[in-house]
C-alpha positions, 0 to 999 in steps of 0.5 A: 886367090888374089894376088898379094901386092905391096902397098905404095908408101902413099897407102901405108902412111895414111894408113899408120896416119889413121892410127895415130891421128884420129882428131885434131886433138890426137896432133895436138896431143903428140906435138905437145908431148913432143915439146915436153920430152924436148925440155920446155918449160914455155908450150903454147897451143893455138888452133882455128876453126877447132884445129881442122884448118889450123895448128900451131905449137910453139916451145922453147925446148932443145930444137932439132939439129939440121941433119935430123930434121928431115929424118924426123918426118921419117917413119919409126925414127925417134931418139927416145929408144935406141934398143929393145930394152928400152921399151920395157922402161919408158921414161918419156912420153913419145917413143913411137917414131910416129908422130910427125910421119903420120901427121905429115901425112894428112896435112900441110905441115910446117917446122921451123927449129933451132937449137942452143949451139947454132946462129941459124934456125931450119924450115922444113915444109912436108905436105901430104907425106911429100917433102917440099924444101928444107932451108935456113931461117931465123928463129928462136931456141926451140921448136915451132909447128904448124899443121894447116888444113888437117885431112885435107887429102882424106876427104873420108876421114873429114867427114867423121869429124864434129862440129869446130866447136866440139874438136875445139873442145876436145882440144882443150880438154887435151891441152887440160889433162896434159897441163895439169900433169906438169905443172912445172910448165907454163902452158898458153892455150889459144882458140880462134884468137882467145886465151882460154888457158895460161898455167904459171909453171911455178910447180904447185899442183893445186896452182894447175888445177887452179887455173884449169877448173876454176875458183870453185872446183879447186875449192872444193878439193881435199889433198890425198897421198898414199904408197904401196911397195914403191908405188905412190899416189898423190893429188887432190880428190873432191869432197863427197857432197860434190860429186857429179853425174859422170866420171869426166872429172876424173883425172889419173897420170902415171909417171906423169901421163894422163891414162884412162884406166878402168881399175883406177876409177873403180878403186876411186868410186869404192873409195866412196862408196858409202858417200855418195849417191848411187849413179854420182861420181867424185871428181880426182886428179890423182898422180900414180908413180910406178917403176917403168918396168911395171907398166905397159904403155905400148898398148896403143898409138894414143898412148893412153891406156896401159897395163899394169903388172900389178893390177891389185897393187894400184886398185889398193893404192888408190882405194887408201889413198881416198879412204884416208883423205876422206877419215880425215875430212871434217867438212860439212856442206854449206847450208843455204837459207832463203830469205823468208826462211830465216824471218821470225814468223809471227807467234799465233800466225805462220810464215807463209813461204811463198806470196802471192799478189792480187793486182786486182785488189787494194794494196795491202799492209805489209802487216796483211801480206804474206802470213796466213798459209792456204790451210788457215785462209780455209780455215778461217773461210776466206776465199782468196781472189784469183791470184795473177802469176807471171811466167815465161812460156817459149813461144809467146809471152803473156804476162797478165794471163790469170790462172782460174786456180788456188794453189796448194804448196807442197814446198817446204814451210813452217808446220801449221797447228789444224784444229780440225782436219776438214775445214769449211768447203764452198757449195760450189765445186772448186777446182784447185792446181797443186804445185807444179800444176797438178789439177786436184778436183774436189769431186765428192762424188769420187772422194766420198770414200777417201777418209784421211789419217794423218802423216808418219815420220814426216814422210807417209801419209795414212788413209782410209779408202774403200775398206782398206788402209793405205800408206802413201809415199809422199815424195815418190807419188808426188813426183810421180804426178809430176813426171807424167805430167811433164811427160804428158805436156811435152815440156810446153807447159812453159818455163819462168824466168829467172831474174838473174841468169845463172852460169853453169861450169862445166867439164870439157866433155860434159860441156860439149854434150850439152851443147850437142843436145841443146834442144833436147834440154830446151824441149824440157823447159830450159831456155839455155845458151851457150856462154863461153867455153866450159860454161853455159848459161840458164835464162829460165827453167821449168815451173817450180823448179827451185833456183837452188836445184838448177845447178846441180841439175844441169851438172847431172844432165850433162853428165847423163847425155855424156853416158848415154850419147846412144839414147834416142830422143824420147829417152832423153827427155823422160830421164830429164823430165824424171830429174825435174820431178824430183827435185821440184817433189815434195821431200820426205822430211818437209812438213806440210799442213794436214789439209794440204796432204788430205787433198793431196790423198784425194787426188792421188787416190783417183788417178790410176796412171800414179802407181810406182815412182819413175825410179819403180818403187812403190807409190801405195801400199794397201792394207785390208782390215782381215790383213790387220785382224790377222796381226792382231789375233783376231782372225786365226 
């Protein structure tokens, strides 16, 4: 058997240092809460280089005495516990005793403190474990911390670390949740010389969550207060048409610590069970009080995850807290029209949606443009010109390449009176692109078969093939077509430009899984860049994607590559190819013209890769006429 050796006090502090310091962020986090137990009212964080090279904590709380400053970098010594009592009912939020010790440890640290009853404040300076000098200085009430060059001596802990910006942003989601949990205090976060975060102090909740999410986030909220036996929740929880593709904006404090707790989630998302989406997630910042005693915090060094004595206890406060707040909300999304939705449209002639422009024919009226939809031109056997369509594609740009197709719209219009369900077809063949650019070839030959019904509850179309009836799901096969096609290009079908670039504001962790994934979401289609910290910005998306579409897109792609961080590359972009298809589908719902739903049949019926929706429900059902005179009693 070996021999058993006791470790160097060099071994057993990095050792202890791996356990409380696992990013900057983690030191941020204990400095923080440090400064907080200290009676702060003013805390501000500064880091370069996403706090690998530098930190700096600056409070105005009690400060540190001179003869305790030295004990302070000391292993387990604290003066938050004094007996073993005391740990069954934590009132602070630091009481480990090793915090500093195991920072010190990893870093060069500097302290310089002073408090209320001394004319002179202390420097003390510790670098890798090994304390360097301890002397007089001159500085304000309070404490002052500044950790250079994080890991330095630990070169295998640094080599796991991300990139600056994602630690930065870790950081600043940290510097967040501990924000929003005291609002009576004014917090200052700067990242490489850049104020992000200044919080007022007044003691308004909603003033913090203010100036932490933003204008939109906070506007979005509804209040919500709840208690059990002595135990209370109160905070805000988002309205259910805000919800999200990942949980990251769900935010839970326990006697005013920020914790990850399965049970709280899981009450929350019950809450809304039946208001959102399967697969969305509603956004909270939610304040749960309970008596010291019934909760565990010493779980773990960080602190963050704790145990409750009455797990049930906490589910149901929650749950009611949201279901109430939610009965009493009476809102209803925002509708938002475009423009050439809410003209009046002719009385014997339809509003078309969308205009398409012949440059190579005379410049017309504004009488002659726009009001005749593709099924009516057909009807009327007016073979349009080739239409010029601008777009963008990644590579090279070519802004008067023609396309050789007419264009079937399967977007949303006013409903077109058919007087006949087939109209005039030229004796040449013609060859017609679908939204999307989806080839429908008119092939008589193929789609001599093919009779088409009509559509029922605005959602299925019915038709005649081969000697049976078929019932198609129009949006599933729809976005079927579209997502093999995606997946089939690869995202080289280009993208269009947008004419004004839109923001998009995410969560902190949201925001740096897409920024890690960046040319993943740009392989689909997206020309995206990043704006700034939490924001993003989209230049140009896929073909059809609707301008409406892309925010809600982006929130729950990021959200997606949050979840699923493990997912090799093809995974990714098949689920966002999925997400593109359906929302650039057609919709149940939508009305469209019987001559666009015909051809729509014809070539949906001669593809054999379009059976099941990428979600796997059926796109087809078919029904065979001895099926049909079996319900109807005639065949026994």
């Amino acid at each position: 058997m070996p021999k058993i050796n006791r470790l160097p006090k060099s071994i057993y502090e990095l050792i202890a240092a791996g356990e409380v310091v696992e990013r900057p962020a983690s030191v941020v986090k204990e400095l923080v809460e440090n400064s907080i137990d200290a009676g702060a009212k003013d805390i501000t964080v500064e880091i370069q280089n996403g706090g690998i090279k530098y930190i700096r904590i600056t409070d105005n709380g009690c400060g540190i005495s001179r003869e305790d400053v030295p004990l302070a970098f000391t292993s387990h010594a604290t003066s938050k516990i004094s007996r073993e009592e005391d740990l069954f009912s934590i009132g602070t939020l630091g009481f480990r005793g090793e915090a500093l010790a195991s920072i010190s440890a990893v870093s060069h640290t500097e302290m310089l403190t002073r408090t209320n009853d001394s004319n002179i404040g202390t420097r003390m300076t510790v670098s890798g474990g090994e304390f360097s000098k301890c002397e007089d200085a001159g500085c304000p009430v309070g404490t002052t911390i500044v950790i250079r060059d994080l890991f330095y001596n630990t070169p295998a802990r640094m080599k796991f670390l991300k990139t600056d910006r994602s630690e930065g942003m870790a950081v600043a989601g940290i510097v967040d949740k501990i924000a929003l949990s005291h609002p009576e205090i004014s917090f200052r976060f700067i990242k490489d010389g850049k104020q992000l975060l200044c919080t007022s102090g007044n003691g308004e909740l909603y003033s913090a969550i203010y100036s932490v999410f933003g204008k939109e986030f906070a506007e979005t909220l509804i209040p919500a207060s709840y208690d059990i036996n002595g135990i209370t929740v109160r905070g805000y929880i988002s309205k259910p048409f805000n919800s999200r593709g990942s949980n990251s904006m769900q935010t839970f404090f326990v006697n005013d610590r920020f914790i990850k707790s399965r049970t709280a989630c899981a009450a929350l998302n019950e809450a809304y069970k039946n208001s959102v989406m399967v697969g969305r997630y509603p956004a909270c910042v939610l304040f749960i009080t309970t008596p010291p005693q019934a909760v565990d915090v010493n779980v773990h060094p960080a602190k963050t995850e704790v145990r409750f004595s009455n797990e049930k206890a906490i589910f149901d406060v929650i749950y009611y807290a949201a279901k109430n707040a939610l009965n009493g909300d009476d809102s209803r999304p925002q509708a938002s029209f475009k423009r050439n939705e809410l003209l009046e449209p002719a009385k014997s002639e339809p509003v078309q949606e969308r205009l398409i422009i012949d440059e190579t024919s005379p410049v017309a009226s504004s009488s002659d443009i726009g009001y005749n939809s593709f099924a009516e031109k057909h009807r009327n056997a007016c073979i349009p010109n080739k239409p010029q369509q601008i777009f963008y594609d990644s590579g090279k740009t070519d802004y008067n390449k023609s396309n050789d197709d007419d264009t079937i719209d399967l977007s949303v219009r006013t409903a077109v009176p058919t007087q006949s369900v087939t109209p005039p077809i030229s004796e040449n063949k013609t060859e017609i692109s679908e939204e999307f650019g989806v080839k429908i070839v008119d092939d008589n030959e193929k789609a001599v078969n093919i009779r088409y019904i009509g559509e029922a509850f605005k959602t299925y179309i019915f038709a005649e093939f081969d000697g049976k009836l078929i019932i198609i799901d129009k949006h599933a096969a729809h976005e079927r077509m579209l997502f093999n096609k995606l997946k089939k290009e690869n995202g080289k079908n280009g993208s269009q430009m947008l004419l004004s670039p839109i923001s998009v504001t995410l969560s902190k962790e949201e925001y740096t899984a897409i920024l890690e994934n960046i040319d993943t979401v740009r392989e689909s289609g997206f020309e995206i860049d990043d704006f700034g910290e939490g924001t993003v910005i989209v230049r140009a998306c896929p073909l059809n994607l609707e301008k409406e579409n892309i925010v809600s897109l982006i929130t729950e792609i990021a959200g997606y590559l949050l979840k699923n961080q493990r997912d090799i590359l093809p995974e990714k972009l098949d689920w966002i190819y999925h997400s593109i298809a359906c929302r650039a589908a057609i919709k149940a719902g939508n009305d469209n013209s019987d001559y666009e739903l015909m051809r729509f049949v014809k070539k949906l019926l001669t593809d054999k890769d379009v059976r099941y929706c990428p979600h796997g429900r059926p796109v087809i059902v078919e029904m065979t006429k001895y099926e049909l005179d079996k319900q109807f009693g005639r065949i026994q």
